[in-house]
C-alpha positions as CSV (number, residue, x, y, z in Angstrom):
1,X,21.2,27.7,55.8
2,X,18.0,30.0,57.6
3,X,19.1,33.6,56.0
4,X,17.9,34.5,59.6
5,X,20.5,33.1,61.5
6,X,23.1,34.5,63.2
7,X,26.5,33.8,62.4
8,X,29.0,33.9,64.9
9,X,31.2,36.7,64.2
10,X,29.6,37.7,61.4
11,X,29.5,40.9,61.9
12,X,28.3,43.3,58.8
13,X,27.2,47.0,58.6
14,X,24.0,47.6,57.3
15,X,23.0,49.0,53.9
16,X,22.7,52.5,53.2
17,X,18.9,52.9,53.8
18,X,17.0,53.7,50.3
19,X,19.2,52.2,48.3
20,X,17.8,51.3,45.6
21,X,18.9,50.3,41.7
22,X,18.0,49.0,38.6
23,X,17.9,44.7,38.5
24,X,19.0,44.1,34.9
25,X,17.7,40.9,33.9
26,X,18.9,38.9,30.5
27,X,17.2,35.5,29.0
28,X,14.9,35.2,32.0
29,X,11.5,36.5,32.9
30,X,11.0,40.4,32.6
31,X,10.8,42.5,35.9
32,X,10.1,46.2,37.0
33,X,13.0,48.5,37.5
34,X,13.0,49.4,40.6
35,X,11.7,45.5,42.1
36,X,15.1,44.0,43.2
37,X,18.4,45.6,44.6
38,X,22.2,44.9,43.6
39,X,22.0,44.5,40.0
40,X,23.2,41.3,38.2
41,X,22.1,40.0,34.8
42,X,21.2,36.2,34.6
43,X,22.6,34.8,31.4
44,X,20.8,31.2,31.7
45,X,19.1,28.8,34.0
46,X,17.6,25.5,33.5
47,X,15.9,22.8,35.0
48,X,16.2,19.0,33.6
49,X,15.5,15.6,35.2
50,X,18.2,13.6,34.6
51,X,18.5,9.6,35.9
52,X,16.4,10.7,39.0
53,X,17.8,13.6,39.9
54,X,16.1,17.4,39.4
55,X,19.3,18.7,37.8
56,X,19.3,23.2,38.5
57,X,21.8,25.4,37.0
58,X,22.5,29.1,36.3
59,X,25.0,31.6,35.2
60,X,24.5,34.8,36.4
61,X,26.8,38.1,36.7
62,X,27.0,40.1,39.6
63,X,27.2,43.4,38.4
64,X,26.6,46.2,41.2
65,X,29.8,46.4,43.9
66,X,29.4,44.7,47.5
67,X,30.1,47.3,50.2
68,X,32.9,47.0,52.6
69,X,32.0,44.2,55.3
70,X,28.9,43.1,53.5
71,X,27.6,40.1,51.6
72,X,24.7,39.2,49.3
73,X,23.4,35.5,49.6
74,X,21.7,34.3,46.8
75,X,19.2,31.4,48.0
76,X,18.1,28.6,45.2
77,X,15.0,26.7,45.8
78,X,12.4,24.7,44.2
79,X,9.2,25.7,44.6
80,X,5.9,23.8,43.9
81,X,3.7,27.6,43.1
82,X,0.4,25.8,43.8
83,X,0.9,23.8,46.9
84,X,4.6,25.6,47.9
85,X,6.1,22.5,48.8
86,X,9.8,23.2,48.6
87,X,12.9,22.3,48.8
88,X,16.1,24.8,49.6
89,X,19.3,24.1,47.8
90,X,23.3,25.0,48.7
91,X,23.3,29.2,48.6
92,X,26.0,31.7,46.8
93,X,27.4,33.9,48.8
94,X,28.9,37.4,47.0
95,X,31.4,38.8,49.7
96,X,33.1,41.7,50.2
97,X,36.9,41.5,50.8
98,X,36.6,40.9,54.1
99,X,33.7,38.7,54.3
100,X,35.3,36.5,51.8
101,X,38.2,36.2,54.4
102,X,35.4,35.4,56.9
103,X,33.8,33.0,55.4
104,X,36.8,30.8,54.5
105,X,38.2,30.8,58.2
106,X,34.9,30.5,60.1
107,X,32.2,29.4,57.4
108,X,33.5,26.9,55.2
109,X,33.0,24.2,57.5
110,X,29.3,25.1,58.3
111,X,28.0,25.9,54.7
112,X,30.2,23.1,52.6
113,X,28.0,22.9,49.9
114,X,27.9,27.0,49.4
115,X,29.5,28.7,46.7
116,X,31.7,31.3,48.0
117,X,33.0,34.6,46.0
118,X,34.8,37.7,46.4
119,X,33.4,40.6,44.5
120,X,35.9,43.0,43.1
121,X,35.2,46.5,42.8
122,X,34.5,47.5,39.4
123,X,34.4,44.3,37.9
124,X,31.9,41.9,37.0
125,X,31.6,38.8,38.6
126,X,30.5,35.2,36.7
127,X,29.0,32.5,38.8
128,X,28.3,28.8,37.5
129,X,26.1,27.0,39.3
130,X,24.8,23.3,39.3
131,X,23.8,21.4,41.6
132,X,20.8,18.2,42.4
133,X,18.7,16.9,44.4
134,X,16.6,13.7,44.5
135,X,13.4,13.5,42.2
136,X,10.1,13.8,43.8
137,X,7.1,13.6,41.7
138,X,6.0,16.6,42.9
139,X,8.5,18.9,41.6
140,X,6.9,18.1,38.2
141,X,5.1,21.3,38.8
142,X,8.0,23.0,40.2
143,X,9.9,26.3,39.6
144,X,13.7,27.8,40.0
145,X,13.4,30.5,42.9
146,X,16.3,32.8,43.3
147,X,16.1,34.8,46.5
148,X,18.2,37.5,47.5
149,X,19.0,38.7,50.7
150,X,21.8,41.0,52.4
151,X,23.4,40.7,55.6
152,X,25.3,43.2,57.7
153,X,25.2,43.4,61.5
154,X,23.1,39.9,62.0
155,X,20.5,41.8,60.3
156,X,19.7,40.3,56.8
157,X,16.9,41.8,54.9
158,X,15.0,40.9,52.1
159,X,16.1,42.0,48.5
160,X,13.5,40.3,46.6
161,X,13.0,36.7,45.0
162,X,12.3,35.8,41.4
163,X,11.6,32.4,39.3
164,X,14.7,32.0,37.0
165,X,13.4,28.0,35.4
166,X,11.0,25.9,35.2
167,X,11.0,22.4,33.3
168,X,10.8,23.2,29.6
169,X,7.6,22.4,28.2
170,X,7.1,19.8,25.2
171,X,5.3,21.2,22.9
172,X,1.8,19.2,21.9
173,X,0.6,18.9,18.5
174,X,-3.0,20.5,18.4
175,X,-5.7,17.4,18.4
176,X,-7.2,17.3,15.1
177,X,-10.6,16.2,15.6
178,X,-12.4,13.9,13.0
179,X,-15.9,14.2,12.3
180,X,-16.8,11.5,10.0
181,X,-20.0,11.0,8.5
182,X,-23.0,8.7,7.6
183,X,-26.2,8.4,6.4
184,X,-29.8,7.0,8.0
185,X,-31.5,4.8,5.5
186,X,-34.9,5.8,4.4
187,X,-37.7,5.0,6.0
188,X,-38.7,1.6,3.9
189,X,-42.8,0.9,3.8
190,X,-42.3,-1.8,1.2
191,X,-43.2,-5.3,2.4
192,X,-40.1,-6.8,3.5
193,X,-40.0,-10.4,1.9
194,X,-37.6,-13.0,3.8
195,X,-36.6,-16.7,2.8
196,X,-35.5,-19.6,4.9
197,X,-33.2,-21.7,2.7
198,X,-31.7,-25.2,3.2
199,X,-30.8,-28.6,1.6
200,X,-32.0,-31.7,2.3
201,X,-30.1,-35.1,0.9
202,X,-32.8,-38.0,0.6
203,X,-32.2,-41.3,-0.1
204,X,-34.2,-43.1,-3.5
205,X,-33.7,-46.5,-4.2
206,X,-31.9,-47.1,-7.7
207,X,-34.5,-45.9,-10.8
208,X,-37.2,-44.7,-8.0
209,X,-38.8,-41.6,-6.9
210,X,-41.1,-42.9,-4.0
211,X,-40.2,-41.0,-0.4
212,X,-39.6,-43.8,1.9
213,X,-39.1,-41.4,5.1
214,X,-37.4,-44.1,7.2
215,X,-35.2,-45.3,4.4
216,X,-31.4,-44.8,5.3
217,X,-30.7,-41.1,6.5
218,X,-34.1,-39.8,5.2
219,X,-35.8,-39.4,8.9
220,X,-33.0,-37.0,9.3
221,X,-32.9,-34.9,6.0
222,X,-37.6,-34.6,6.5
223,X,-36.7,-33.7,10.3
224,X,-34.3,-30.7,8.9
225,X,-37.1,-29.4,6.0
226,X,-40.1,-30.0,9.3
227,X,-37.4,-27.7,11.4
228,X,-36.5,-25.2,9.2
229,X,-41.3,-24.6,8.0
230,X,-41.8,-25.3,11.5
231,X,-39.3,-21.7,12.4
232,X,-41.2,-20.0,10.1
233,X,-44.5,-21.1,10.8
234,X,-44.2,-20.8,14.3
235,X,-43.2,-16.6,14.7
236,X,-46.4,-14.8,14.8
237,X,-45.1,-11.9,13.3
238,X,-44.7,-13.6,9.9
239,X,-46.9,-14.8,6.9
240,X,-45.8,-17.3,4.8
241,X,-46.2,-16.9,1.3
242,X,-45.2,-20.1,-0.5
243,X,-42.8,-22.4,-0.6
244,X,-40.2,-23.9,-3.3
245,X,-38.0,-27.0,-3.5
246,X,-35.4,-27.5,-6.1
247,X,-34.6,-31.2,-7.2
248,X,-31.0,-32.0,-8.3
249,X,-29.5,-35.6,-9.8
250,X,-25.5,-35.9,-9.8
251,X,-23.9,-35.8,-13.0
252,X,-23.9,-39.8,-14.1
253,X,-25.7,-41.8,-16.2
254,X,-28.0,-40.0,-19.5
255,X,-29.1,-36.7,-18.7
256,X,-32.5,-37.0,-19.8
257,X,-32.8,-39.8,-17.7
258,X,-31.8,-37.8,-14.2
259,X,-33.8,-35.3,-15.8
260,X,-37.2,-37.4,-15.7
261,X,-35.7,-38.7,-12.0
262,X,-35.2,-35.0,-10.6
263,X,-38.4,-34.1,-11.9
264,X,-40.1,-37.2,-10.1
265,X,-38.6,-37.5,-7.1
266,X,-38.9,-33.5,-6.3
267,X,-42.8,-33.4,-7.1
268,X,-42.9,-36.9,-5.4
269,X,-41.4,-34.7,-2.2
270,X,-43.9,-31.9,-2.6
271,X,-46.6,-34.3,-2.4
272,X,-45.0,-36.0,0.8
273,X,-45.1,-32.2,2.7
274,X,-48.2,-31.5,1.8
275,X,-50.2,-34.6,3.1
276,X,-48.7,-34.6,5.9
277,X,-47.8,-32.0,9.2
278,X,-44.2,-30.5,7.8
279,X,-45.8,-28.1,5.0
280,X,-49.6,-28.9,5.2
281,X,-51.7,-25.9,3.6
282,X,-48.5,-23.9,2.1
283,X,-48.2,-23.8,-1.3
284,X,-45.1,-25.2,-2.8
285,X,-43.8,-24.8,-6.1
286,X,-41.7,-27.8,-7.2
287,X,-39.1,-28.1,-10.0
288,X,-36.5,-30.7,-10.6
289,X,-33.5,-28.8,-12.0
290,X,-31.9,-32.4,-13.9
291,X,-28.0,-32.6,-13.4
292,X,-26.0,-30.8,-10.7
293,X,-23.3,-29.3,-13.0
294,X,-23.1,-26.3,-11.1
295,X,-23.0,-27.9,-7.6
296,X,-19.8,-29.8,-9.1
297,X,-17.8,-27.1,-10.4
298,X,-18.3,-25.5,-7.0
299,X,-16.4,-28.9,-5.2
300,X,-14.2,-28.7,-7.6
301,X,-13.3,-25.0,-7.6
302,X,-13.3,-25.7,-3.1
303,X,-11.6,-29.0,-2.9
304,X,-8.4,-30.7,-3.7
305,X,-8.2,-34.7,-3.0
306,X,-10.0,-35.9,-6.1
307,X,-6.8,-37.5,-9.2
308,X,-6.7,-34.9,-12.3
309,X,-8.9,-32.5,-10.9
310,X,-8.0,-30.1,-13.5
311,X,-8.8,-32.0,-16.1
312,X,-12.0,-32.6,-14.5
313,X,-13.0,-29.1,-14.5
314,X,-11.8,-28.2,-17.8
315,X,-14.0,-30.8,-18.8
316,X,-16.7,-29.8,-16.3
317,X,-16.5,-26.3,-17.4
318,X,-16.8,-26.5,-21.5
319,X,-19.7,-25.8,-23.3
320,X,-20.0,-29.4,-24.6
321,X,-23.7,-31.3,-24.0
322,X,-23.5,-32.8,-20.4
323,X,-23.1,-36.8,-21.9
324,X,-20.2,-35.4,-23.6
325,X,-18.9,-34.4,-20.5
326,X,-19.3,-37.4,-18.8
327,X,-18.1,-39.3,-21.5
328,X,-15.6,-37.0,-22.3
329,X,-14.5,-37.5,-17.9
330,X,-14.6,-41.4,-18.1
331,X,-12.0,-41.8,-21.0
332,X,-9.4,-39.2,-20.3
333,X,-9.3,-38.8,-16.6
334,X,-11.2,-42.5,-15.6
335,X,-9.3,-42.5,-12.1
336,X,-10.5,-39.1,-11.4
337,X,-13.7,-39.5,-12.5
338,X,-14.4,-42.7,-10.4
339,X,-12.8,-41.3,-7.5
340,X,-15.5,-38.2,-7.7
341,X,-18.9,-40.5,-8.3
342,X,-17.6,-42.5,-5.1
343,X,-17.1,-39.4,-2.9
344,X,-18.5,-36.1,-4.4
345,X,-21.8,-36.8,-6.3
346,X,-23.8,-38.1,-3.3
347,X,-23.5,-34.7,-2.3
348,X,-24.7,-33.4,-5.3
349,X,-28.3,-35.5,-5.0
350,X,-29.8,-32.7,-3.0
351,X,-32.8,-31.0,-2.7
352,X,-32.8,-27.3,-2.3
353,X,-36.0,-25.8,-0.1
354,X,-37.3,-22.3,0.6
355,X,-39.6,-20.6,2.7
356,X,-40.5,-17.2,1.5
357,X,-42.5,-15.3,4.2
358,X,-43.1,-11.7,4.6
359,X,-43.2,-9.6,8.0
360,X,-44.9,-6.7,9.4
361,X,-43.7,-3.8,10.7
362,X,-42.9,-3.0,14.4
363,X,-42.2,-0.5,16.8
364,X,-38.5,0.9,18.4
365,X,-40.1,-1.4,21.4
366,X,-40.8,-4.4,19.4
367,X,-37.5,-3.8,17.5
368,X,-35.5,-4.6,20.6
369,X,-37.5,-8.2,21.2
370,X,-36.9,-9.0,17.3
371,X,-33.7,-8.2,17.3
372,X,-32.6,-10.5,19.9
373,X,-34.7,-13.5,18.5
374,X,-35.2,-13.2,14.7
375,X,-32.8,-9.7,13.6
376,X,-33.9,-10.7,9.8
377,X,-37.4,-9.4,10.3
378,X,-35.8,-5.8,11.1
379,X,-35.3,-4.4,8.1
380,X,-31.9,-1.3,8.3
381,X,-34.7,1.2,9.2
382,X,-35.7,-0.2,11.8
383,X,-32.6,-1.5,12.8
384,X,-31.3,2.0,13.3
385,X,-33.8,3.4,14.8
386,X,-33.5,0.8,17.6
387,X,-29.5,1.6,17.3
388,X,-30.5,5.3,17.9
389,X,-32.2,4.3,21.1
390,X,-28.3,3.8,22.8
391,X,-26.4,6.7,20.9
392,X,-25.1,7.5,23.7
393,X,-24.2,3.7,24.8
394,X,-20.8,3.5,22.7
395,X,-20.6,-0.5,22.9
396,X,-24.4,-1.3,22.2
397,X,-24.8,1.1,20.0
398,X,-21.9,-0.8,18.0
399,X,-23.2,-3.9,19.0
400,X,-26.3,-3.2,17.1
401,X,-24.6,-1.8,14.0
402,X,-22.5,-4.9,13.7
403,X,-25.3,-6.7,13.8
404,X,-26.7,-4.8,11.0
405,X,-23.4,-5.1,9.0
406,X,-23.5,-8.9,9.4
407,X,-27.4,-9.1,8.5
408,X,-26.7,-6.8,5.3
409,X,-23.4,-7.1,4.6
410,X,-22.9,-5.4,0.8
411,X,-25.8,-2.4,1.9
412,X,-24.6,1.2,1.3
413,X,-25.9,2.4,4.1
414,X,-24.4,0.2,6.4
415,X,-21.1,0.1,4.6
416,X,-21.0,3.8,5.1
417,X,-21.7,3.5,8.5
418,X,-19.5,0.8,9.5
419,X,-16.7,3.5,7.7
420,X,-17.7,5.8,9.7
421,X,-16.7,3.9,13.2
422,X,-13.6,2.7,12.1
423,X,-12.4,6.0,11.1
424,X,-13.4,6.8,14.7
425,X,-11.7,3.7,15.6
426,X,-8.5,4.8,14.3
427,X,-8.9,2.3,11.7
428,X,-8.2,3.6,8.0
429,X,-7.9,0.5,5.8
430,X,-10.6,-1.2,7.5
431,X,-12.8,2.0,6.7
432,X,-11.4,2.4,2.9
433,X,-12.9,-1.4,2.7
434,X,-16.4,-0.5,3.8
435,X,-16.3,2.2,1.4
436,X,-15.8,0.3,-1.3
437,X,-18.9,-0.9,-1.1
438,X,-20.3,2.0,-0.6
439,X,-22.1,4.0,-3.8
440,X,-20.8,7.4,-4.7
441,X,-21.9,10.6,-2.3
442,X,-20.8,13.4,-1.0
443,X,-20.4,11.7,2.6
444,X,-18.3,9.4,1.0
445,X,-16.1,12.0,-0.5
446,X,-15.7,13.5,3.3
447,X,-15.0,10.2,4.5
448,X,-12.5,9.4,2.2
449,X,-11.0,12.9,2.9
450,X,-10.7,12.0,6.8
451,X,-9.1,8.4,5.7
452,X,-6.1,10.5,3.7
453,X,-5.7,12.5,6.4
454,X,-4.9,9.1,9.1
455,X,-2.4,8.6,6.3
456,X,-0.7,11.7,6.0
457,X,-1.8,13.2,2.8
458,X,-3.2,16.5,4.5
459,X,-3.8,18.0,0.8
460,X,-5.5,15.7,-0.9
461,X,-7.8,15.5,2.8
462,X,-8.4,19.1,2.5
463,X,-9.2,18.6,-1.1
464,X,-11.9,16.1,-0.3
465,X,-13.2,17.6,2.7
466,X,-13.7,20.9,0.1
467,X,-15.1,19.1,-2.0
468,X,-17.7,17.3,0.2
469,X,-18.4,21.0,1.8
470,X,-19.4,22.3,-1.6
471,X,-21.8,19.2,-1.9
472,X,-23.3,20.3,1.4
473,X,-21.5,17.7,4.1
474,X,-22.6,20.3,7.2
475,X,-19.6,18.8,9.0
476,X,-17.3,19.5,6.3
477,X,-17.0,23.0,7.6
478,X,-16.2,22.0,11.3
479,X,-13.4,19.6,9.9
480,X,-11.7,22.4,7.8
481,X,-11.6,24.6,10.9
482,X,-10.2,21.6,12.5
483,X,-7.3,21.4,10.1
484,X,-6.4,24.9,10.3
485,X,-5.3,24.1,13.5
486,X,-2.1,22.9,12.4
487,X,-1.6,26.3,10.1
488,X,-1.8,28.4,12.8
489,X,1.2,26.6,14.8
């Protein structure tokens, strides 16, 4: 219903000109005295969306007397207050004796969904209402308007609106932001020495040291030492300082014997590299380390098929002479032991090699190029000084920190750091395991102080955070003001 159209036979005297009274107003928004006329007291309202439906409802109390032949039509609507989209809902109507005759012979039919009510003199008047309408998503932003209007004579006028609801509003925990903190590493001046290790498994006939470098699977294990001098030898930001080989004999026969062996055959190797093109002009220091016992307890210790392997080790691992051993391996556990010389010691005839080269320094630009070809040369300086270079690129700047982790994976430094992402991340046990690794400090402390607080234990954070603000953590006073947020709810 328009509250400007004209109702057949709805005929009403007008209000006495300058009327005006107090609106009393209870559990709603204040007002002036003196804004709204006929006085009624709202007692509740609400607005609630229930299984797609904007659900409005309000009990008010008509206090002030309708005059003789007079209503007072109470419109509902909801109101969007920014764009004021709206949408009008079914009106109250407060009659007058007569007009509450009126309405129920010659309005009913027109206004179905209207509440209708007779106002008695001198007495107060409750009115329930509830009604719905279809959600929009829109009316998120929407209001309860209550307009009043009278009408006598065709001539309704204006007796003021107000906004009874709106959709209750959750209340949001304050964001507690995290600041947690690491360290750069020094600037490092010192030489940074690097090595290039691997093993190489050469074939000797039985008794014999002599490299014969297309005997069995020797072109292969030379090709893999040439490959791994070759890397070294060919980046021009490197100098090679020497170069050592390692010379081990598996665990059979007298010791003294694979002794004298490991001592040929690896100086019989050194001699190979040097006269020819795989380690020509480096120095090499050669040393043949005798019988692999170490090499075995690590299969042993890593693998599982070999009969009485725990015999074997206990053996393996006493602090009897290494005949013994053998002897010892060969009477009480003969199946195991056979089953290890045919499928374990070949492995443990290796030679162990490594380049040790040093590199110079380089610049943020030369960094970059490094780090995509040979990120070993970088030393954690340098490395996060290049890092710095994408601060504000989130994923590169990660990127390059992983990287850095992987490169140098028990530093405190980078331990430290890599805390301090995860705790960014969200991540809490992940960061309590970098820390670990990380030596005692005062950004430590504050770290592990943001680490309780992920888990709940906001006193002992605080503690920590105090703790690491007294040491002189500068963002340990930012993250106490962050957790006073919560005390001033």
């Amino acid at each position: 219903m328009s509250m400007n159209d004209n109702h057949k036979g709805f005929c009403l005297i007008r209000l006495f000109a300058g009327w005006t009274l107090l609106f009393l107003l209870s559990g709603a928004l204040p007002v002036k005295a003196g804004d709204y006329d006929y006085v009624m007291r709202i007692n509740r309202s609400a607005l609630a969306v229930v299984d797609s439906n904007v659900v409005a409802s309000f009990h008010v109390t008509a206090i002030q007397d309708v005059p003789a032949m007079q209503s007072v039509v109470l419109a509902p609507e909801l109101v969007d207050t920014v764009t004021m989209r709206k949408v009008e809902l079914p009106q109250v109507f407060i009659n007058s004796r007569n007009q509450q005759i009126y309405f129920e012979r010659y309005l009913k039919d027109e206004y179905p969904d209207a509440i209708a009510l007779r106002k008695k003199n001198g007495k107060d008047l409750d009115i329930d209402y509830l009604r719905s309408v279809k959600y929009e998503p829109w009316m998120d932003n929407a209001v309860l308007k209550l307009k009043k209007q009278s009408c006598a004579c065709s001539n309704p006028q204006d007796r003021g609106e107000m906004i009874v609801a709106s959709f209750p509003k959750e209340e949001v925990a304050p964001v507690i932001n995290l600041y947690p903190v690491y360290v750069l590493p020094p600037a490092d001046k010192s030489v940074k020495v690097r090595e290039e290790r691997g093993s190489a498994f050469l074939c000797f006939e039985v008794d014999k040291w002599d490299i014969k470098p297309d005997y069995m699977t020797n072109p292969v294990e030379l090709q893999k030492i040439h490959n791994s001098v070759n890397l070294v030898k060919n980046d021009s930001d490197v100098t090679i300082q020497r170069m050592t080989i390692e010379g081990y004999a598996s665990p059979e026969a007298p010791y003294e014997h694979n002794l004298m062996l490991s001592e040929n055959r690896t100086e019989a190797l050194k001699n190979y590299l040097l006269r020819t093109n795989i380690a020509k002009g480096i120095r090499i220091e050669a040393t043949g380390k005798g019988e692999n016992w170490e090499g075995f307890l690590k299969q042993l210790n890593s693998r599982s098929d070999a009969p009485q392997q725990s015999r074997l080790k206990s053996i393996a691992s006493s602090n009897i002479s290494p005949d013994e051993k053998e002897k010892k391996m060969r009477k009480e556990a003969a199946e195991g032991f056979n089953y290890v010389v045919k499928n374990w010691f070949p492995e443990l005839r290796c030679t162990n090699y490594t380049v040790i080269y040093t590199v110079r320094p380089f610049t943020i630009e030369e960094s970059e190029r490094v780090f995509e070809t040979r990120p070993i040369n970088l030393n954690l300086n340098e490395i996060y000084r290049l890092a710095d270079k994408y601060a504000s690129d989130q994923e590169k700047y990660y990127s390059i920190i992983r990287k850095a982790y992987m490169l140098y994976p028990n530093d405190s430094y980078i331990n430290l750091t890599m805390a301090c992402l995860a705790i960014k991340k969200g991540e809490a046990d992940e960061a309590e395991e970098y820390l670990r690794k990380v030596d005692n400090s005062p950004e430590k402390t504050m770290n592990e102080g943001l680490i309780a607080w992920m888990r709940g234990d906001a006193d002992k954070a605080i503690l920590l955070v105090e703790q690491a603000r007294q040491q002189g953590v500068r963002q340990a006073e930012v993250q106490l003001q962050e957790f006073a947020k919560l005390k001033k709810q």
